[in-house]
C-alpha angles and dihedrals in degrees: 000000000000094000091053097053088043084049094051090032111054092039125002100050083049085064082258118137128033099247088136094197110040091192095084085065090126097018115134096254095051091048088058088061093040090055086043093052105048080041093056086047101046087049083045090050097041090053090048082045091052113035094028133256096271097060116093110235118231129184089275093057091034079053081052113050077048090060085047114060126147106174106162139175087270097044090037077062100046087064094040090245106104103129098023083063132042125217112284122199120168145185159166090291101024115054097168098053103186110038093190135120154188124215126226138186132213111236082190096261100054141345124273135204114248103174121050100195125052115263119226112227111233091255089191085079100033112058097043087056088049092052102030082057107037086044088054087046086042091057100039091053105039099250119152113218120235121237107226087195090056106081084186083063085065094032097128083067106058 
């Protein structure tokens, strides 16, 4: 709740912003962009942590700082969204680091929550439909896959 209010009240409620209806502060859609958003800084933060403030980040260090995530209960309060957003932690091999949901239902004004507690997602028939397919794209469009075990694979980081 208190991003929200930090959000309204350090520029929407200034007439800053072009959010024409403040009321969806909190709506679904503007959550999404909220998550998006503290996940694009923390990457952001996690490459400047690694290869230094002065370095100019470029779209290798910013893959990076994604791969990197470490979005824990502390750092998910820091931010006053412990509870909207589950603990993300990412890396070379798992992109999505939490694979976990909540469901929600439209009452035809607004979404709400129908399950309390996150849902794993059933990872056995996840992750050989998300190899078998980007190995297929991989191969359809020439791209060599990187090896997350080779640190050589990685090596312009280190």
């Amino acid at each position: 709740q208190r991003l929200w209010n930090d959000l309204y009240q350090g520029g929407l409620a200034g007439g800053k912003g072009d959010m024409k209806d403040p009321k969806r502060v909190g709506h679904v859609y503007y959550n999404l962009g909220v998550v998006a958003g503290i996940i694009h800084v923390e990457a952001m933060r996690a490459a400047l942590a690694k290869f230094g403030p002065d370095m100019p980040l470029d779209g290798k260090h910013k893959r990076w700082g994604l791969e990197n995530l470490n979005l824990d209960d502390a750092k998910l309060s820091e931010y006053g969204v412990l509870g909207m957003m589950q603990n993300v932690y990412t890396s070379c091999k798992d992109h999505t680091g939490g694979h976990r949901g909540k469901m929600a239902a439209w009452n035809g004004e607004s979404f709400d929550l129908v399950s309390k507690d996150w849902i794993l997602s059933d990872l056995d028939v996840i992750w050989p439909l998300v190899y078998e397919r980007s190995e297929k794209y991989a191969e359809e469009n020439n791209i060599k896959i990187r090896d997350c075990d080779d640190p050589d694979d990685n090596a312009y980081m280190y």
